[in-house]
CHARMM-style PDB file with segment names, atoms N, HN, CA, C and O in Angstrom:
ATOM      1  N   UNK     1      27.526 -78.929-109.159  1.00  0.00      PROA
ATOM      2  CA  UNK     1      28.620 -78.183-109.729  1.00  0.00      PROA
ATOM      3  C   UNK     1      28.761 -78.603-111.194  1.00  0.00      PROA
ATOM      4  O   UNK     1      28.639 -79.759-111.597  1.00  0.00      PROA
ATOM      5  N   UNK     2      29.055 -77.441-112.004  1.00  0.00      PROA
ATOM      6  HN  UNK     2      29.155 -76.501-111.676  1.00  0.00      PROA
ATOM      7  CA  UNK     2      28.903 -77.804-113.822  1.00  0.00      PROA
ATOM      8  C   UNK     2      30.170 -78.262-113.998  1.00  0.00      PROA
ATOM      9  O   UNK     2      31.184 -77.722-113.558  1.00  0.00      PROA
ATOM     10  N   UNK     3      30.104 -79.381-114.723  1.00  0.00      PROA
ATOM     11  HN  UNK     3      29.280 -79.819-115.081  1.00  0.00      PROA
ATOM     12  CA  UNK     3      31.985 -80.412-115.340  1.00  0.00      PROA
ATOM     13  C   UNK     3      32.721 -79.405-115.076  1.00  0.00      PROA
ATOM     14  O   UNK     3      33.476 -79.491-114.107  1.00  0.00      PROA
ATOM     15  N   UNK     4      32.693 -78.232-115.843  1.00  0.00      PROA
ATOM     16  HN  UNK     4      32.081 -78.162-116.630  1.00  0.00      PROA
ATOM     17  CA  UNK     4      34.129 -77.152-116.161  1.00  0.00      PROA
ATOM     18  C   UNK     4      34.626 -76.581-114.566  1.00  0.00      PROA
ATOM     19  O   UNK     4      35.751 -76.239-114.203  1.00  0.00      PROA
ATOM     20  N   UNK     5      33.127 -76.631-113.663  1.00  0.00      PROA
ATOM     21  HN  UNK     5      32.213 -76.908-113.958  1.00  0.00      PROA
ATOM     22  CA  UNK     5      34.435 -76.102-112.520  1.00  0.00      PROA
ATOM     23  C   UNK     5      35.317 -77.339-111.733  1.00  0.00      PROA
ATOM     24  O   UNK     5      36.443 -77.265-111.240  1.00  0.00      PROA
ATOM     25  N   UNK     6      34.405 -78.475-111.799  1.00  0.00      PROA
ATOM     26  HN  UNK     6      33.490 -78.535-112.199  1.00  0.00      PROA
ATOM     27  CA  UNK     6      34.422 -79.665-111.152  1.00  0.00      PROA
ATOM     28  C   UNK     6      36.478 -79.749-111.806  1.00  0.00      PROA
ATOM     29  O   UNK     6      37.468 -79.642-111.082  1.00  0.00      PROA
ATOM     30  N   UNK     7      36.449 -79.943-113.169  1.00  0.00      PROA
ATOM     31  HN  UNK     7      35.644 -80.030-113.757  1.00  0.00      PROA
ATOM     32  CA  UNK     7      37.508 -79.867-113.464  1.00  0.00      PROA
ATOM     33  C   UNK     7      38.860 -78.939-113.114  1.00  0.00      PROA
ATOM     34  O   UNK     7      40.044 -79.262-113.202  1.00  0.00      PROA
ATOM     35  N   UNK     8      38.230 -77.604-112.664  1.00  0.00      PROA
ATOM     36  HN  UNK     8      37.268 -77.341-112.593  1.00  0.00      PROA
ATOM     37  CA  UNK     8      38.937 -76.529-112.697  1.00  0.00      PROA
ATOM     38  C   UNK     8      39.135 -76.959-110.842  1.00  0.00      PROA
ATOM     39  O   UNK     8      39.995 -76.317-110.239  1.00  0.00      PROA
ATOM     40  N   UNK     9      38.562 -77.708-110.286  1.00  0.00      PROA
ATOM     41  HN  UNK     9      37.864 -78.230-110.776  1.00  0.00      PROA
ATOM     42  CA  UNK     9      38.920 -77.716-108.789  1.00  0.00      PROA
ATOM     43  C   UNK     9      39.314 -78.648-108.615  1.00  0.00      PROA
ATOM     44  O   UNK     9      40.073 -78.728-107.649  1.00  0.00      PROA
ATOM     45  N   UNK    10      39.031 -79.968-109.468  1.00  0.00      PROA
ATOM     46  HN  UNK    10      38.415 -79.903-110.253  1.00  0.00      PROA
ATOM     47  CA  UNK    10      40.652 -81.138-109.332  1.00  0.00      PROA
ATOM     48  C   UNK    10      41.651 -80.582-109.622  1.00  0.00      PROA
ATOM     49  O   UNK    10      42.596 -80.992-108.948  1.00  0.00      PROA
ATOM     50  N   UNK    11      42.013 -79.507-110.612  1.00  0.00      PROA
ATOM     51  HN  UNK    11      41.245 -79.174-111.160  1.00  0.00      PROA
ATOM     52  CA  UNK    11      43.272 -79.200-111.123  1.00  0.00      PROA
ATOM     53  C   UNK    11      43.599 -78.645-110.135  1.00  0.00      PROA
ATOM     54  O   UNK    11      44.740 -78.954-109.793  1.00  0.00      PROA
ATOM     55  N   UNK    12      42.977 -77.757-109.329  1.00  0.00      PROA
ATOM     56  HN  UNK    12      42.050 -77.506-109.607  1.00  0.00      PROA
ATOM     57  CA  UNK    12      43.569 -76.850-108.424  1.00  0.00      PROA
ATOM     58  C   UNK    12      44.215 -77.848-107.272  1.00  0.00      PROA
ATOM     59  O   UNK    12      45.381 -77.932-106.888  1.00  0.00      PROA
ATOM     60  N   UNK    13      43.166 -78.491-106.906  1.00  0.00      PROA
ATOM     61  HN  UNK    13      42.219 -78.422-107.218  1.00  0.00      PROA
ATOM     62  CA  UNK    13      43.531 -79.618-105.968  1.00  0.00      PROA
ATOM     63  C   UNK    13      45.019 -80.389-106.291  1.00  0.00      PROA
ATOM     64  O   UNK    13      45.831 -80.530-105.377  1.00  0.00      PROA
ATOM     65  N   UNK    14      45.227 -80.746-107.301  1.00  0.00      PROA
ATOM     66  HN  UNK    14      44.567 -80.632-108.043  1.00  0.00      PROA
ATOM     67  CA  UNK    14      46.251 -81.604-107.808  1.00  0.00      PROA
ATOM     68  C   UNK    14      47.789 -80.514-107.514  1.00  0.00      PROA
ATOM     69  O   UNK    14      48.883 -80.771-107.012  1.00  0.00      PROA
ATOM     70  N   UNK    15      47.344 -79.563-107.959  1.00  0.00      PROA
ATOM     71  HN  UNK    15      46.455 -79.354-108.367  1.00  0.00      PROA
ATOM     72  CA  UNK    15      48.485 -78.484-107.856  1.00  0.00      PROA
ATOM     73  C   UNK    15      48.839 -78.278-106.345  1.00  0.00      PROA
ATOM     74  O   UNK    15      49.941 -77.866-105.981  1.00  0.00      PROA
ATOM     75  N   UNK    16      48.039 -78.526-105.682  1.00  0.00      PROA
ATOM     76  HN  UNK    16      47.144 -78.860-105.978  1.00  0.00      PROA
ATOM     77  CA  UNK    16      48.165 -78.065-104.432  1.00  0.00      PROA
ATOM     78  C   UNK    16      48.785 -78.996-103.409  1.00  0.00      PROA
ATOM     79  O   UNK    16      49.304 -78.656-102.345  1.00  0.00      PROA
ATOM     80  N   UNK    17      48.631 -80.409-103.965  1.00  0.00      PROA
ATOM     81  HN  UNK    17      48.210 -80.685-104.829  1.00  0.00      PROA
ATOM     82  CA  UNK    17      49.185 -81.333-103.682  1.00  0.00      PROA
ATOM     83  C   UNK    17      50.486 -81.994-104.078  1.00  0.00      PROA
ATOM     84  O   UNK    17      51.286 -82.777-103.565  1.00  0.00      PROA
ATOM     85  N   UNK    18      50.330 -81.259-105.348  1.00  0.00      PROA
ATOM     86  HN  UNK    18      49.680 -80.623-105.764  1.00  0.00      PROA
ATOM     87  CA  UNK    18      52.334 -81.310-105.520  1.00  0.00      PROA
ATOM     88  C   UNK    18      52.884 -80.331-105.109  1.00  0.00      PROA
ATOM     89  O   UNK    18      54.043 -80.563-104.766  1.00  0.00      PROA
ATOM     90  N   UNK    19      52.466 -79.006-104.949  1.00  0.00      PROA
ATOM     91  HN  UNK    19      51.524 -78.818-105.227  1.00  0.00      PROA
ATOM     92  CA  UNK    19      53.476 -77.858-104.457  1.00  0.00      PROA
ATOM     93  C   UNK    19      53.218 -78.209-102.929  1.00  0.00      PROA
ATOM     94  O   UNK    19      53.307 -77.114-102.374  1.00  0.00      PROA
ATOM     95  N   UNK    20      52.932 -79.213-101.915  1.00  0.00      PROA
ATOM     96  HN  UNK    20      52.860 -80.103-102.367  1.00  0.00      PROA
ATOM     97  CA  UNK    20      52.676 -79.743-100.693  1.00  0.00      PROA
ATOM     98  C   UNK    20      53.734 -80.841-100.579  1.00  0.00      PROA
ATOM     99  O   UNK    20      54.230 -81.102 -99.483  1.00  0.00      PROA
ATOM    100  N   UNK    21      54.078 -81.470-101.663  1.00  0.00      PROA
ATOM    101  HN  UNK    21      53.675 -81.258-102.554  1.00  0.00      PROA
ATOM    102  CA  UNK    21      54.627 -82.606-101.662  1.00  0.00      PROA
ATOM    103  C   UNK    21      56.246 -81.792-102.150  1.00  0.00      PROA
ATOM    104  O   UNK    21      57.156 -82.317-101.509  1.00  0.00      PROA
ATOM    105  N   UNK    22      56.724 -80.755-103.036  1.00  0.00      PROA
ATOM    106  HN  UNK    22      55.984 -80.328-103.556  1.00  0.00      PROA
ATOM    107  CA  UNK    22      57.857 -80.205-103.229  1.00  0.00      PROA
ATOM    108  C   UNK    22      58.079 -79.762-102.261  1.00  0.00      PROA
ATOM    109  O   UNK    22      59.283 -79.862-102.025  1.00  0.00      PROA
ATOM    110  N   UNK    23      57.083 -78.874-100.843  1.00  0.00      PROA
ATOM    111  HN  UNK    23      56.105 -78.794-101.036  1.00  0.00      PROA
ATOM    112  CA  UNK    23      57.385 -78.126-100.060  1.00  0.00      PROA
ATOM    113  C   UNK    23      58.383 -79.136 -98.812  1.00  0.00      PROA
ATOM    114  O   UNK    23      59.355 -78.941 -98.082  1.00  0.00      PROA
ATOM    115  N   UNK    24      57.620 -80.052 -99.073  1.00  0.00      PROA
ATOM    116  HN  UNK    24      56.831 -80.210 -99.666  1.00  0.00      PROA
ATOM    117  CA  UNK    24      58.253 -81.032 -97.605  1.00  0.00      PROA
ATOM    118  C   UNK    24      59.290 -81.519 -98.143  1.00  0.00      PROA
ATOM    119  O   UNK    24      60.163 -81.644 -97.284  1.00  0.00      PROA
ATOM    120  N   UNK    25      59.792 -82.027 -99.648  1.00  0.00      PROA
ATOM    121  HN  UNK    25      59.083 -81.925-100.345  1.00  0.00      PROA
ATOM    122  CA  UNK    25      61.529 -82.652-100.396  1.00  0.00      PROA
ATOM    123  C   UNK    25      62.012 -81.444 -99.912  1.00  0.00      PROA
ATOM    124  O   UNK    25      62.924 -81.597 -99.100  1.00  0.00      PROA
ATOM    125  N   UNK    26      61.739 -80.428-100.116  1.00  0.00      PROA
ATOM    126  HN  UNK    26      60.998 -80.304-100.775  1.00  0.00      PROA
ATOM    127  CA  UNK    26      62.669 -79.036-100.124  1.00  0.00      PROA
ATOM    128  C   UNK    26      63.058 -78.778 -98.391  1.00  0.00      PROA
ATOM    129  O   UNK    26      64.230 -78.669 -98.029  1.00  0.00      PROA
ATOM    130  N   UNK    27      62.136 -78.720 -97.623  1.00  0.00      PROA
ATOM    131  HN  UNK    27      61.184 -78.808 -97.917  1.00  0.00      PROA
ATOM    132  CA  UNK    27      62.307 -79.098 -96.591  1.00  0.00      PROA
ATOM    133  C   UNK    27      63.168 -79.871 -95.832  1.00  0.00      PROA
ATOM    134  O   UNK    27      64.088 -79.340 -95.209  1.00  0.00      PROA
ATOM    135  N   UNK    28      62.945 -81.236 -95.809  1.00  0.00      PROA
ATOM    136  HN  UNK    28      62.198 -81.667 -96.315  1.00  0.00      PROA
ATOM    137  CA  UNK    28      63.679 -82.106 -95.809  1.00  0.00      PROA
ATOM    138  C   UNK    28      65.324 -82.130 -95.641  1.00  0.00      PROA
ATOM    139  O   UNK    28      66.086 -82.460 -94.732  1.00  0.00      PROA
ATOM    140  N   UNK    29      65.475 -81.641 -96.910  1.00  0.00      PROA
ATOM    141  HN  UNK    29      64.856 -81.373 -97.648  1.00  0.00      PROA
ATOM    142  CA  UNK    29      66.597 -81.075 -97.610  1.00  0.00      PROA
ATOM    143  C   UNK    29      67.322 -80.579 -97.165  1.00  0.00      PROA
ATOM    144  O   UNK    29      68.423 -80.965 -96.771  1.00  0.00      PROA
ATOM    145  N   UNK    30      66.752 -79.418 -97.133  1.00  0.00      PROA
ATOM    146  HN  UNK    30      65.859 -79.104 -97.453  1.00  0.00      PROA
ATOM    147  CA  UNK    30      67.423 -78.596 -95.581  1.00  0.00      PROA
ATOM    148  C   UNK    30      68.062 -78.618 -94.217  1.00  0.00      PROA
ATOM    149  O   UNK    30      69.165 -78.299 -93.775  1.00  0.00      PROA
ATOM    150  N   UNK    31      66.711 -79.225 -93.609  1.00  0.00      PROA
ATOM    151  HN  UNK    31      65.814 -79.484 -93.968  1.00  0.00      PROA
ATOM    152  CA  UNK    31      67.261 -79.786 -92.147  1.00  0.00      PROA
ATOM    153  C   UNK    31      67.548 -81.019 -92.178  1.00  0.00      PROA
ATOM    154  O   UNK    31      67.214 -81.642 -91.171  1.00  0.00      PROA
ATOM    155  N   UNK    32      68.336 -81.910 -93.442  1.00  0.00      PROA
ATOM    156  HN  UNK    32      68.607 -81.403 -94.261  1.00  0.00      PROA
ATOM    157  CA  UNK    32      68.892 -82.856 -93.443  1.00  0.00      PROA
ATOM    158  C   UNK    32      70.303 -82.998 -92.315  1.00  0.00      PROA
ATOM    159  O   UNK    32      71.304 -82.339 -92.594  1.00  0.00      PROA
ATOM    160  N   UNK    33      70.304 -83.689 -91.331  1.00  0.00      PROA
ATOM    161  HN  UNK    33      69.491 -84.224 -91.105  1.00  0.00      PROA
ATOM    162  CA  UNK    33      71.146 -83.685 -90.799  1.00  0.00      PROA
ATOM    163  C   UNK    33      71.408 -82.688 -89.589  1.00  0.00      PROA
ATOM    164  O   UNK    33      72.434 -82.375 -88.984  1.00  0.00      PROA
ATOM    165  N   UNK    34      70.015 -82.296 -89.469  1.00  0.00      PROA
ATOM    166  HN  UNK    34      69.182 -82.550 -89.960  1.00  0.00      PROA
ATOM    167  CA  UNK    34      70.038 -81.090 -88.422  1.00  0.00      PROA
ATOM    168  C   UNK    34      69.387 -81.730 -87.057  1.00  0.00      PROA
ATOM    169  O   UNK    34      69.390 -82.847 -86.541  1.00  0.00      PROA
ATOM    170  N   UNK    35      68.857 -80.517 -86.756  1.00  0.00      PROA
ATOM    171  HN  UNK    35      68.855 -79.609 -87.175  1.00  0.00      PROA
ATOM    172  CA  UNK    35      67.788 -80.615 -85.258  1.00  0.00      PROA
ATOM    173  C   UNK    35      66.350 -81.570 -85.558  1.00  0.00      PROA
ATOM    174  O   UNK    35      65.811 -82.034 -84.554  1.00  0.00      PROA
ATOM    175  N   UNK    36      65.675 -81.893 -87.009  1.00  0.00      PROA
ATOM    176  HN  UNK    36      66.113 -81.516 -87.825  1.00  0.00      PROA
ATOM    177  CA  UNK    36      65.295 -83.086 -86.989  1.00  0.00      PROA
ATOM    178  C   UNK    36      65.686 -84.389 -86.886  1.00  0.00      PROA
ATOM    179  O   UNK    36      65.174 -85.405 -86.416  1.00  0.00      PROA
ATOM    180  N   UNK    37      66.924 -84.071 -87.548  1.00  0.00      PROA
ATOM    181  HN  UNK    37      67.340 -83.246 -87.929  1.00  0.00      PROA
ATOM    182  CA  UNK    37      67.230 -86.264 -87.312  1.00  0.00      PROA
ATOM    183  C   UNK    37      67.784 -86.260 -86.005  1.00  0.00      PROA
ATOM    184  O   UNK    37      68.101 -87.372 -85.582  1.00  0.00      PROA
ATOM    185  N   UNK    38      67.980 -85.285 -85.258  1.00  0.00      PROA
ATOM    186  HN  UNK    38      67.722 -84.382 -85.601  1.00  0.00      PROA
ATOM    187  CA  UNK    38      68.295 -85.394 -83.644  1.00  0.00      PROA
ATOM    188  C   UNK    38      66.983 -86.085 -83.312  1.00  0.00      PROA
ATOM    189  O   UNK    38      67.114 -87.284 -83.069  1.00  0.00      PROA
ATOM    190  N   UNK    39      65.397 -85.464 -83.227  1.00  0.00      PROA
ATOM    191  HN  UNK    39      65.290 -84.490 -83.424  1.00  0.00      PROA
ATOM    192  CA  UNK    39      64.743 -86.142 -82.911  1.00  0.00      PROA
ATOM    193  C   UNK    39      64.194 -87.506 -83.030  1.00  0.00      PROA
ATOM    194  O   UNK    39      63.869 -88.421 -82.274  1.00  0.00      PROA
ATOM    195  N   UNK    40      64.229 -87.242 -84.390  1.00  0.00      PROA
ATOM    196  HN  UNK    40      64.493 -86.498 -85.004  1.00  0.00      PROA
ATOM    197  CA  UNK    40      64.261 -88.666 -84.754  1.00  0.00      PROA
ATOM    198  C   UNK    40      64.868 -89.511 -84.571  1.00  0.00      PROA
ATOM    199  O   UNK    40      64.402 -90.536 -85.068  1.00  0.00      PROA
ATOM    200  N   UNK    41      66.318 -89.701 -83.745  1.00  0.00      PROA
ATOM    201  HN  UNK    41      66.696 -88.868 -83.341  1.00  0.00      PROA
ATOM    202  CA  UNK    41      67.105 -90.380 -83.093  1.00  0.00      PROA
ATOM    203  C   UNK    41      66.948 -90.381 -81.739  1.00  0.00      PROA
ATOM    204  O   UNK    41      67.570 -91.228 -81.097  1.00  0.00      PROA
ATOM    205  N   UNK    42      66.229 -89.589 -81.163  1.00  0.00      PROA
ATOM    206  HN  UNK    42      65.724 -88.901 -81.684  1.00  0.00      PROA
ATOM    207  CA  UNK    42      65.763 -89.679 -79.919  1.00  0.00      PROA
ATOM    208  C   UNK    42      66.894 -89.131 -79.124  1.00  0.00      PROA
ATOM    209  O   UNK    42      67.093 -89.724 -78.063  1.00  0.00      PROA
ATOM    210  N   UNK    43      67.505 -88.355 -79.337  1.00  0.00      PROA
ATOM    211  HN  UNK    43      67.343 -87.873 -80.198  1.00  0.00      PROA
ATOM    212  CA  UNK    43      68.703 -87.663 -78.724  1.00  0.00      PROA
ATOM    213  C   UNK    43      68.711 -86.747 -78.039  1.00  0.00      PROA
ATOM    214  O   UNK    43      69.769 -86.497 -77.462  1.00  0.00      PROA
ATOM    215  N   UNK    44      67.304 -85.694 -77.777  1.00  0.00      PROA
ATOM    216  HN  UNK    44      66.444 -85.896 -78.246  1.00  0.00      PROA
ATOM    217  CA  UNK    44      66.902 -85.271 -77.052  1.00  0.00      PROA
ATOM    218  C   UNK    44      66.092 -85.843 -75.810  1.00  0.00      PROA
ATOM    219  O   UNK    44      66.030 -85.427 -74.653  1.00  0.00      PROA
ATOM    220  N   UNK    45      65.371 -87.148 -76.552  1.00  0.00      PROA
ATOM    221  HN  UNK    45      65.420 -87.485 -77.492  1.00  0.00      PROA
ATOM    222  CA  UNK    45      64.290 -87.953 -75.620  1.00  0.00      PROA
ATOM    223  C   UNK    45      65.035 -88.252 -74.059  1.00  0.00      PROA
ATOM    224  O   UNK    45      64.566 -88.097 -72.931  1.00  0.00      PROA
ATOM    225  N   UNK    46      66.534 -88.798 -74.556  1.00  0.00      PROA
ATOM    226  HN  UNK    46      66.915 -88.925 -75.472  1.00  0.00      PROA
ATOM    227  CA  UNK    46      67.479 -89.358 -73.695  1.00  0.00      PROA
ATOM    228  C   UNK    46      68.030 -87.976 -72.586  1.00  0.00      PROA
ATOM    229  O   UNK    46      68.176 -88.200 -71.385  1.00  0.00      PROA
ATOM    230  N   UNK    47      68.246 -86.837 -73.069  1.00  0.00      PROA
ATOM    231  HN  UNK    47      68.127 -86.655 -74.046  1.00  0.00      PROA
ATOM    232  CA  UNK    47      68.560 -85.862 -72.027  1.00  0.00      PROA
ATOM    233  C   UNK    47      67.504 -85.312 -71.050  1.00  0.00      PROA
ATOM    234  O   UNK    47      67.654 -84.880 -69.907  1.00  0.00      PROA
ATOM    235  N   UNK    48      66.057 -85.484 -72.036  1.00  0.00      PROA
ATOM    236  HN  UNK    48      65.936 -85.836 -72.965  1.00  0.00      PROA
ATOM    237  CA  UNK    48      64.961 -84.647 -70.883  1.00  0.00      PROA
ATOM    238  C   UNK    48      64.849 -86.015 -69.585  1.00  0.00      PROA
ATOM    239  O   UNK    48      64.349 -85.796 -68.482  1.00  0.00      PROA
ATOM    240  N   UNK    49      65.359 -87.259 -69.956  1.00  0.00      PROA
ATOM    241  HN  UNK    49      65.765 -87.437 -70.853  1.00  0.00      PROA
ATOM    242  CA  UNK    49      65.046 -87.986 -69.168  1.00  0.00      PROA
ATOM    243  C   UNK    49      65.679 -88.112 -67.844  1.00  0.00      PROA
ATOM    244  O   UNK    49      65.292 -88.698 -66.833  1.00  0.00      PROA
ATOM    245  N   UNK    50      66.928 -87.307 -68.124  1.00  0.00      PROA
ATOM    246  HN  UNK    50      67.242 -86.830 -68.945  1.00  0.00      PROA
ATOM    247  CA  UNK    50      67.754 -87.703 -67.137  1.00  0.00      PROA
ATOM    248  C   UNK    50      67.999 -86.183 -66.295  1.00  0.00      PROA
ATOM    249  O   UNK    50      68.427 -85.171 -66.849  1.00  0.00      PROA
ATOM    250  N   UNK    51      67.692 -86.264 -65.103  1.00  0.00      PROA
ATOM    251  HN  UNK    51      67.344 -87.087 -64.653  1.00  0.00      PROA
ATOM    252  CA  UNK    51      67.175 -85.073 -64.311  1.00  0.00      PROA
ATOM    253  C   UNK    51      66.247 -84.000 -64.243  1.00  0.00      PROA
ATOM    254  O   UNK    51      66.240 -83.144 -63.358  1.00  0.00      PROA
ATOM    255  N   UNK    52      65.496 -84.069 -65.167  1.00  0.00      PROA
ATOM    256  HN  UNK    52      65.503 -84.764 -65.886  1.00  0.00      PROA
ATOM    257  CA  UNK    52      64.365 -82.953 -65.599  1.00  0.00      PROA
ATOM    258  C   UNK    52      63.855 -82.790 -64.200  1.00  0.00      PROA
ATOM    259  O   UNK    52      64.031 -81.940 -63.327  1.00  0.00      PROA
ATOM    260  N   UNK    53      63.004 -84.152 -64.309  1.00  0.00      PROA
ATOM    261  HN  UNK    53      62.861 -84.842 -65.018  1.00  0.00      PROA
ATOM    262  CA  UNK    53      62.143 -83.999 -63.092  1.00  0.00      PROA
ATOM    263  C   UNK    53      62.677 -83.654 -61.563  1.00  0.00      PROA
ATOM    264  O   UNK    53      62.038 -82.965 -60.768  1.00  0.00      PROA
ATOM    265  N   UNK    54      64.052 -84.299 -61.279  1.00  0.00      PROA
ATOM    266  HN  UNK    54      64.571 -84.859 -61.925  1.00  0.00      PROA
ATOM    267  CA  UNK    54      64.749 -83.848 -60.089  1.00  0.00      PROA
ATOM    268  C   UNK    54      65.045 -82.503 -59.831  1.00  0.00      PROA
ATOM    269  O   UNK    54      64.981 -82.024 -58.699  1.00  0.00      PROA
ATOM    270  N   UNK    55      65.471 -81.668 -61.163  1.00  0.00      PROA
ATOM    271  HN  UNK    55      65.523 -82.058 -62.082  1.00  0.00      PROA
ATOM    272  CA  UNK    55      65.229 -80.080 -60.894  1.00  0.00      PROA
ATOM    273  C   UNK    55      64.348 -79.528 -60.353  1.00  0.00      PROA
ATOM    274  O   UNK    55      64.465 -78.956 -59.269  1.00  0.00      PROA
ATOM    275  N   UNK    56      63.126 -79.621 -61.138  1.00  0.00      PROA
ATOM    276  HN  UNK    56      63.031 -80.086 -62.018  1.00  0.00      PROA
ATOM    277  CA  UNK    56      61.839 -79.469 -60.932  1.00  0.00      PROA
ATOM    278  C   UNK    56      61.489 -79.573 -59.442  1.00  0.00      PROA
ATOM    279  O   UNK    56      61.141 -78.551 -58.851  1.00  0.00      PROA
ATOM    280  N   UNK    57      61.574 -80.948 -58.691  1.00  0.00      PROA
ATOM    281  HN  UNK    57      61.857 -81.779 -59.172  1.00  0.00      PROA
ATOM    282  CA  UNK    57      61.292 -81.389 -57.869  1.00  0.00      PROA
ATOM    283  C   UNK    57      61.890 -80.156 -56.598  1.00  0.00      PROA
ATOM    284  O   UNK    57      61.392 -79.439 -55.730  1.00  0.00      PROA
ATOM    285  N   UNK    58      63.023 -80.419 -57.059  1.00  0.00      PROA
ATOM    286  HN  UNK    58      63.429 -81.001 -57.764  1.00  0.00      PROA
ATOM    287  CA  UNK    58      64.406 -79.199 -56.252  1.00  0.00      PROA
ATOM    288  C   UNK    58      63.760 -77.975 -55.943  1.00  0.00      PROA
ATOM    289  O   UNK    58      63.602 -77.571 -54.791  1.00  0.00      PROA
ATOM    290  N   UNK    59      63.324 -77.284 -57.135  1.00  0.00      PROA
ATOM    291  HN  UNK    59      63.453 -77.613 -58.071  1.00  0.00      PROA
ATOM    292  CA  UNK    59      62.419 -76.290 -56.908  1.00  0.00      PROA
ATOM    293  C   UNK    59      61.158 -75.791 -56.354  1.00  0.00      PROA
ATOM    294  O   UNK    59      60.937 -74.626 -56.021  1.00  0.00      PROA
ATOM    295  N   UNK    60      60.199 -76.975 -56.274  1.00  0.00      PROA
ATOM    296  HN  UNK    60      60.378 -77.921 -56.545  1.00  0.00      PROA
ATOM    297  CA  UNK    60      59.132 -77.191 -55.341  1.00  0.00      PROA
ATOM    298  C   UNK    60      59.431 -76.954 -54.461  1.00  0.00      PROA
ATOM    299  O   UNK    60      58.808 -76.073 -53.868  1.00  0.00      PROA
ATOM    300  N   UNK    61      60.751 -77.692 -53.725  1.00  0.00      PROA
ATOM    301  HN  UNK    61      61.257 -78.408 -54.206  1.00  0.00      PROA
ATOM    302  CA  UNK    61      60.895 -77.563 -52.587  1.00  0.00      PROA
ATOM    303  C   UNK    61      61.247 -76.601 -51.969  1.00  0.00      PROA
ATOM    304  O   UNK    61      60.967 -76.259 -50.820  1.00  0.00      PROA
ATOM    305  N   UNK    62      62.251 -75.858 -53.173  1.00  0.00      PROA
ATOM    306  HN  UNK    62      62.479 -76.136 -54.106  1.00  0.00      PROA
ATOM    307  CA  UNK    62      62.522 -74.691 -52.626  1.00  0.00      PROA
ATOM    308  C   UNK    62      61.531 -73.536 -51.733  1.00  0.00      PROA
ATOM    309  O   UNK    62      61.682 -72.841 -50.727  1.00  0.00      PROA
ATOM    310  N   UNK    63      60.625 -73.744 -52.574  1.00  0.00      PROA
ATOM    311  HN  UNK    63      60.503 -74.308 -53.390  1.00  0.00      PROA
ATOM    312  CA  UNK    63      59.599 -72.862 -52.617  1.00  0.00      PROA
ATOM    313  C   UNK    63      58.638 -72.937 -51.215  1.00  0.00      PROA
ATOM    314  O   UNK    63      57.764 -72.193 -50.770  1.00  0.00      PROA
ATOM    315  N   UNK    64      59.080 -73.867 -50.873  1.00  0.00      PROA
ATOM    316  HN  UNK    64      59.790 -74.471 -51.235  1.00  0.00      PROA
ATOM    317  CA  UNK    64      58.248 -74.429 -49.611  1.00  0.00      PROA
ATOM    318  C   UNK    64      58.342 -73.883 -48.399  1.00  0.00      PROA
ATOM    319  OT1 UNK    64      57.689 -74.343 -47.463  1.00  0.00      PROA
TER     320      UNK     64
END
């Protein structure tokens, strides 16, 4: 590859990696305080744990 594109495809690269890196602050941003930091607190982890599977189970049986 000749210098000038070599150059012309770091730049692109570089660009692509900050408008990657604004996309996720902006992001962020947003669902600050939302349905991500639920997960990230594990606040869902704690409800699927507690009866999921006994429903489930309930229903097998039903079926039986």
């Amino acid at each position: 590859m000749a210098e000038p594109a070599k150059k012309v495809a770091q730049q692109t690269e570089d660009r692509l990696e900050n408008l990657a890196e604004t996309v996720r602050k902006k992001f962020d941003k947003v669902t600050e305080g939302t349905y991500r930091d639920r997960i990230v607190a594990g606040r869902f982890a704690e409800q699927g744990d507690h009866g999921g599977d006994k429903n489930r189970a309930e229903t097998e049986h039903k079926q039986d």
